[in-house]
Each structure stands twice: as structure tokens, then as C-alpha cells.
N, C-alpha and C positions, 0 to 999 in steps of 0.2 A: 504493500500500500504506500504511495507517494503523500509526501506531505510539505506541502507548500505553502511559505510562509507569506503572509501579506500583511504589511503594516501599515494602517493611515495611522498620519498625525493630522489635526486642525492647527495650521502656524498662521493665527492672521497675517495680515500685512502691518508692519512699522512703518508709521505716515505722521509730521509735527501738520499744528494746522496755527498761523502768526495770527490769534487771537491769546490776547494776553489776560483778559478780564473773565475767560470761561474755561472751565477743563475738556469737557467733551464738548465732540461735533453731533453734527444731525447723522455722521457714519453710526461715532461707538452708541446713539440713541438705538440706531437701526438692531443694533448688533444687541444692545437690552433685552428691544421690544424681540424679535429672535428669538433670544434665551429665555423668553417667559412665557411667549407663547408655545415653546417648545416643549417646557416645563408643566404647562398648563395642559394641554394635550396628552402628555403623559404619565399625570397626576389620576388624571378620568372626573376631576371636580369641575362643576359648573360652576363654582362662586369666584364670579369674577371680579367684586369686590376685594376676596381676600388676596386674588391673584395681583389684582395690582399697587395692593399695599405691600406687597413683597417683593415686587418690582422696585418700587421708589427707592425699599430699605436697600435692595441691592445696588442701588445706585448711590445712596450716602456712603454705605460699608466700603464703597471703594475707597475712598478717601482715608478710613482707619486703617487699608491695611497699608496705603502708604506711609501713615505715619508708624507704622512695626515697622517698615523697614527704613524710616527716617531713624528710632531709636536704637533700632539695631547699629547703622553706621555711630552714634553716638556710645553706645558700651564698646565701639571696636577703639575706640580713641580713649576711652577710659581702662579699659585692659592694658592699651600700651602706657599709657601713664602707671600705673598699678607697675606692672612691670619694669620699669625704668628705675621708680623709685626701690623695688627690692632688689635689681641689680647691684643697685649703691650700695645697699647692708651684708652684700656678699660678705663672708670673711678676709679674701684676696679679690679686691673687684679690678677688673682690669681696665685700663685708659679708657674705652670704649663706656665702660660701665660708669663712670663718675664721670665724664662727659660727654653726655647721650647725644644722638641728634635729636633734636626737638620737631623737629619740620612739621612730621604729620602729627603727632598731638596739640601743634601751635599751628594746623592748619586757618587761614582766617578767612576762608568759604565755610569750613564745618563751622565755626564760632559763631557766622552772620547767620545760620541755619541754626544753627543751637541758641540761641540766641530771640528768634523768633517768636514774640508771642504768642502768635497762633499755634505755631507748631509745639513749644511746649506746654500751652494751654490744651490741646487735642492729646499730644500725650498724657497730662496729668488729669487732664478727665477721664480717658478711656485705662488709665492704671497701665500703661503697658511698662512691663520691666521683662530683660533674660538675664538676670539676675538668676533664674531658673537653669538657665542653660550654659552655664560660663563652659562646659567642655565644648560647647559650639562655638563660640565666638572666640574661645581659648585656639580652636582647630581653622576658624576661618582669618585668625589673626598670624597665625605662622603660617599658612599659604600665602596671605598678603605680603609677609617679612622677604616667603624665599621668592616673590614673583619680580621677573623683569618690570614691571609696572611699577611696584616700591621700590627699587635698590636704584632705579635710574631716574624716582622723582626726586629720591633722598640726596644724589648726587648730583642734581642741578645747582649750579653757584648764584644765580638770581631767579627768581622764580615771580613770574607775572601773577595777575590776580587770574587770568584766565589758565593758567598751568596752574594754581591751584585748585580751580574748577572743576576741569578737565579731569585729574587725578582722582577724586570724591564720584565722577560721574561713573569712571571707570572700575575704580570699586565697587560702585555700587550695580554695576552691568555684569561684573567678572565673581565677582564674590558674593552678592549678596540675592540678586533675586533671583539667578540661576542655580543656588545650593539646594539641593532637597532636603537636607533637610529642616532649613529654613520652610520650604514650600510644606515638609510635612505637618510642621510644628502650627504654621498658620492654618492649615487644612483645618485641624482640631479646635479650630476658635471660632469659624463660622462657617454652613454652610455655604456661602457663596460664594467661599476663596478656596474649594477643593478641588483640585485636577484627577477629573473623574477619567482612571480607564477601565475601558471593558474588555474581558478577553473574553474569546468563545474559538472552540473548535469545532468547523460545518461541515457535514460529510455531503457531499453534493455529489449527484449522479444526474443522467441526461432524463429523468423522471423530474426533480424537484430542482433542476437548475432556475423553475421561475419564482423560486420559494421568496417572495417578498422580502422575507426577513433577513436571508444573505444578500438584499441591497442595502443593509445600514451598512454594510463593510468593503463591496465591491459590486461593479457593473455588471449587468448581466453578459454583455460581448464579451468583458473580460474572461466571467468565469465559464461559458464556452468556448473561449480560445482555451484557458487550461484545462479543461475536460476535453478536448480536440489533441492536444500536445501532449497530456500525462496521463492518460486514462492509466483505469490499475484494470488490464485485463479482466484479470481472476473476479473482481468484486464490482468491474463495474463504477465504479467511482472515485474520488479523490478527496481526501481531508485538508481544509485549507484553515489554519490559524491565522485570525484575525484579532489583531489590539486597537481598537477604536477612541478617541481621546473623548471626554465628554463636553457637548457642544455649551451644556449651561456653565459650568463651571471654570474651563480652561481658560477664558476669555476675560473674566474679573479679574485674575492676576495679572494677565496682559494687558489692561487698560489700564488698570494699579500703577505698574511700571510704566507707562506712559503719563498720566498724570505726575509721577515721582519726576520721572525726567521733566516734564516742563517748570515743576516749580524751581528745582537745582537749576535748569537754564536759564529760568528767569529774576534768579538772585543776583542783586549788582551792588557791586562795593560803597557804592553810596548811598545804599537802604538802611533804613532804622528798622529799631524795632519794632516797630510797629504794621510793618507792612503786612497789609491782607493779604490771605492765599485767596486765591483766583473763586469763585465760584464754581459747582461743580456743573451746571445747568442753567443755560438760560434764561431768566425772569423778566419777561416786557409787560408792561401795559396793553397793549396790543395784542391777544388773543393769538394771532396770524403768526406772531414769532418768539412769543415763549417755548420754550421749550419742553417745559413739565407738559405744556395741555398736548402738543406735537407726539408724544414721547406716550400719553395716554391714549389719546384717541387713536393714534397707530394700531395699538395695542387693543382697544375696542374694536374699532371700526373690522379689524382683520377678523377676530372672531365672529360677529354682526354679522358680517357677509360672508361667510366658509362657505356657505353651502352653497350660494352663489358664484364664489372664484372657483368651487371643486368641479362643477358643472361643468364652467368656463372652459377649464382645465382638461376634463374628463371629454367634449367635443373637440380637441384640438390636437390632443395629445397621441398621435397616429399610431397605432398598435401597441401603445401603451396603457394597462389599467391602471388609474391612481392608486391602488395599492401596491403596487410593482415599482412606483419611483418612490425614491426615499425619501422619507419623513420630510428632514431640515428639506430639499430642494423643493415639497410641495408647501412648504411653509413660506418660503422666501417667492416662491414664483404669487401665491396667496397673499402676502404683504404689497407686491410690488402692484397688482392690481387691484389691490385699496387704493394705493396711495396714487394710482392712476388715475379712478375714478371718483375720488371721494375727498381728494386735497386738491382743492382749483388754485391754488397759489404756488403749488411745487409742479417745475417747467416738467415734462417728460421724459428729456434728454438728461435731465438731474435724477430723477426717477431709475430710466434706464440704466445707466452710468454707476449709480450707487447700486443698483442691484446685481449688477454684473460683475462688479468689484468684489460681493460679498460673493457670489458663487467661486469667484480663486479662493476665496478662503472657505467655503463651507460644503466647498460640491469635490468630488473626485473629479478628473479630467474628463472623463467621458460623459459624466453626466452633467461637467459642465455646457458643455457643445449640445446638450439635448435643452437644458432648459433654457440657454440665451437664446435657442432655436424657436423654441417654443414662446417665449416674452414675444419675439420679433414679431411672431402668427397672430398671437392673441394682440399686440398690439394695432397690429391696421385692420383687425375684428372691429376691436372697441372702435376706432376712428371710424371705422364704415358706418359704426350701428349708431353712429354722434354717443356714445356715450362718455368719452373724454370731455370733461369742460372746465377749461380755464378760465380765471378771470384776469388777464396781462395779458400785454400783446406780447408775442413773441411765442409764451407759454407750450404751444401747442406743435410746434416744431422739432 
């Protein structure tokens, strides 16, 4: 019996967007509403009240776990200090040990970051200490000591505010949000910072190759090209393991770290302390471009109309049953034609564009080519049947 290994991962894409006053876009909104109606779906609950108050919360919690990993770089500057000082008490301490370099614990990016109201007010509200975990940060502080990245900051003779920067960001990229297990430690503190994967192994034969459920993992041409190429004589079929990353979960720590990066980017040497962090969400006056109401009614409206976009879907979709394409891709082609017919201020080519953007991130390759296939059919539907309507000119283009 052959056994063939296939592994998705979901990697969004890394994208800055030069809005200084907001954390997320109307993308990572998209990428929420996504995750909850994902979650909603797969929960089997109708209460769509409670569903979108766990939405919201999922969208403030990202902001806490950035600050874990704000405090985390904060105890890694406090180890090296702790350390420096018992060097000194050695019985024989050598030159090195009674004149330390100081650099990175007198870094003065981490001081204007440590320093920060908000940011030590959000830690000291939320209690976060790893005071719990010093053999982590004990373990992620001697990978930093032996890394090319510290031995050649240490050994810079004038060092810019931007080489200080730089140095903190890369820490914090290299050591701190790609550790597992940092990532585990945070898993355990809320559901919506866990990187969910799922393993399964599918025994597929030329009987059940349309079995719906081995499309959460892979296309169906795929896995008759490998039942073409590896059949097992004797049994008739071929066992493929599959590890599929979770689409609600993986995605919070990835926005995490993207929010972390823009505030460290947006710290400048002549901030006080006082400076606000950014908002995480858009708030206008203006109904049309808040982003909480954008961000719910997405999230409504796609459910409201399911049975509507599955129809849609389920006519266009050529020798495909809606249960034969996977979940996320009838969810997102379902989203895209809400926000087609039912948002008259978002142009279509914005529509388009954002949705085809999330299928590199949330479709396999093949099934991406089916569903941008499919937007493009249903799209000059809707135009034919006038049900696109915009209110701007241009919009409809």
C-alpha cells in the first residue's frame, strides 16, 4: 500500500497598508468576517447574536496578544540585565564580566516602547508576566547571544536610532513570534490565538474519490492524478496523509504580528509618552465607513442571503455539487457576492481584487482557478440580471 504525503499550510500574504491612525484594513476585516462565519457554520448554532459578539472579542484579543509578545521582548532585556549583574558577583569574573556591553539592555527603541503608556497600561491590566517561564526566555535569550543578528548589533561602533529599531524588529520576527513555544504557551490563554492543525489519514479508491470531505485537504484532479500514478494494485486504492492548518485560528496570530510590526514601525525618537496606539478598527460618523458596522453586516448580510449565493452558486458551478467544493472556497465565493450585491459603495473591481487575493491564501491552487473562474460567470450573471447596484460613478466597472 502506497502512502502519500500531502501537506497544506494556510500562509497569508504579508502586506503594511501607510494608514497610521488604524490597525487593520477592510482585507484582515474580510479575513475576521471569514473566520466567523467559518466558525459559525461549523459550530451548527443559529444564534447569530452570540456569533458576533465573539467576532468583535476576536478582534480586540488581537491587540492583547500583541502586547504578550510586547512583554515578552521586555523580560528578554530584563534576563540580560539579571544576568550581567550576577556575572559581576562571579568569584573570578573576567574583563568581559565587570564591563558588560550594555547596548541591548540600554537599547532606546525598547525604553520608548517600555516606556509607553498605553502599552504598559494594556500590560498591567491584562497581568501578563513569564515570570512563569524564565527557562523560555532563559532559552530564547542564549539563541539571541549566539545569533549573527546580536554579536554584529553588539559590535556596531555608532549605532542610528533606526539600527536600533531594526535590531528589536528582528528579534522580534526571528525569536519571538516564530518560537513554538511561545505560540504554545499563548494557544492556552485564548481560544483565538491557537494554530489549529488537523491530521487525518484518507484511504481513497476510484469509488469515493468524490468523497467531499477529502476536499478540505486536496482537489479532486489532484487526487485522481494520484490514484492514476500510484494505484496499490492489490487493494485498489491509496492512503494519503493530510495536515491541514486551521483556517479560524492560524490567522489571529498572523494579524497579531502584523499589528506588533506597525506599532514598533511607527515608534519615532521624538515620541513621548504619551503616545496612543493606533486604533484597532475604524470608527466614523458616517455609517458608509466605519468599520465595526462594514465588518458586521458583512458578517450578517453573508449569512441572510446563503441560500441565495448557494443557488447562485449551485447554477453556475458546471459539474460541480456545492458539496464537492470546499467549505472556506464556498464561503468566500458567498461573501464576495454579498458584498457585490448588497454594498453599493464598494466598486466591484475592489470586491473582485480582495477576493481573489484571499483565494492565494485560502484556496489550494487548483481550486483556486475554479473559483476566480466561477466569480468571473456569476459576475456578468448579476450585471445581466441588473442586480449589481452602485451608488458612485465609476463603481460598476
Amino acid at each position: 500500500m502506497l502512502l502519500t504525503e500531502i501537506v497544506l499550510f494556510l500562509h497569508p500574504i504579508k502586506y503594511y497598508v501607510p494608514l497610521k491612525h488604524i490597525m487593520l484594513s477592510r482585507r484582515h476585516l474580510r479575513i475576521k468576517a471569514l473566520q466567523g462565519l467559518y466558525a459559525f457554520q461549523q459550530s451548527g448554532n443559529d444564534r447569530m447574536e452570540l456569533a458576533e459578539k465573539q467576532l468583535l472579542q476576536s478582534v480586540d484579543k488581537i491587540l492583547d496578544l500583541s502586547m504578550h509578545h510586547f512583554s515578552l521582548m521586555f523580560q528578554l532585556a530584563d534576563f540580560a540585565e539579571r544576568r550581567i549583574e550576577e556575572n559581576k558577583l562571579k568569584q573570578l569574573p573576567t574583563a568581559e564580566d565587570l564591563n558588560p556591553n550594555l547596548r541591548f539592555i540600554e537599547n532606546p527603541f525598547l525604553k520608548k516602547l517600555r516606556s509607553n503608556r498605553d502599552i504598559s497600561r494594556n500590560i498591567d491590566q491584562l497581568k501578563i508576566s513569564w515570570v512563569e517561564h524564565e527557562d523560555l526566555v532563559r532559552k530564547i535569550y542564549n539563541l539571541l547571544r549566539e545569533s549573527d543578528l546580536y554579536q554584529n548589533y553588539m559590535a556596531m561602533d555608532d549605532v542610528s536610532w533606526k539600527e536600533h529599531r531594526d535590531f528589536i524588529i528582528s528579534l522580534y520576527n526571528d525569536f519571538i513570534v516564530n518560537d513554538h513555544v511561545v505560540e504554545f504557551i499563548l494557544e492556552e490563554k485564548n481560544i483565538f490565538w491557537a494554530t489549529d492543525y488537523r491530521e487525518e489519514t484518507l484511504r481513497v479508491n476510484r469509488q469515493n474519490v468524490s468523497n467531499s470531505e477529502l476536499f478540505r485537504f486536496i482537489d479532486q484532479d489532484v487526487a485522481i492524478k494520484l490514484l492514476k500514478q500510484n494505484i496499490d494494485e492489490e487493494n485498489g486504492s491509496i492512503e494519503i496523509h493530510c495536515e491541514e492548518s486551521g483556517i479560524y485560528n492560524e490567522n489571529d496570530y498572523f494579524i497579531a504580528q502584523y499589528v506588533t510590526e506597525r506599532i514598533l514601525r511607527d515608534v519615532n525618537e521624538s515620541d513621548d509618552d504619551l503616545k496612543a496606539l493606533p486604533r484597532m478598527i475604524k470608527a466614523d460618523l458616517s455609517v458608509e465607513y466605519d468599520d465595526r458596522h462594514y465588518l458586521l453586516e458583512l458578517f450578517r448580510k453573508t449569512i441572510i442571503h446563503r441560500d441565495e449565493t448557494l443557488g447562485m452558486i449551485a447554477k453556475r458551478a458546471d459539474n460541480w455539487e456545492p458539496d464537492r467544493i470546499a467549505v472556506i472556497d464556498i464561503i468566500l465565493i458567498q461573501m464576495a457576492l454579498t458584498e457585490l450585491m448588497y454594498f453599493s459603495s464598494i466598486p466591484i473591481k475592489v470586491t473582485m481584487n480582495e477576493y481573489i487575493e484571499l483565494t492565494k491564501i485560502y484556496s489550494s491552487p487548483n481550486s483556486k482557478m475554479f473559483v476566480n473562474g466561477l466569480l468571473d460567470r456569476l459576475v456578468a450573471d448579476l450585471k445581466e440580471e441588473n442586480k449589481i447596484v452602485k451608488t458612485g460613478r465609476g463603481l460598476i466597472d
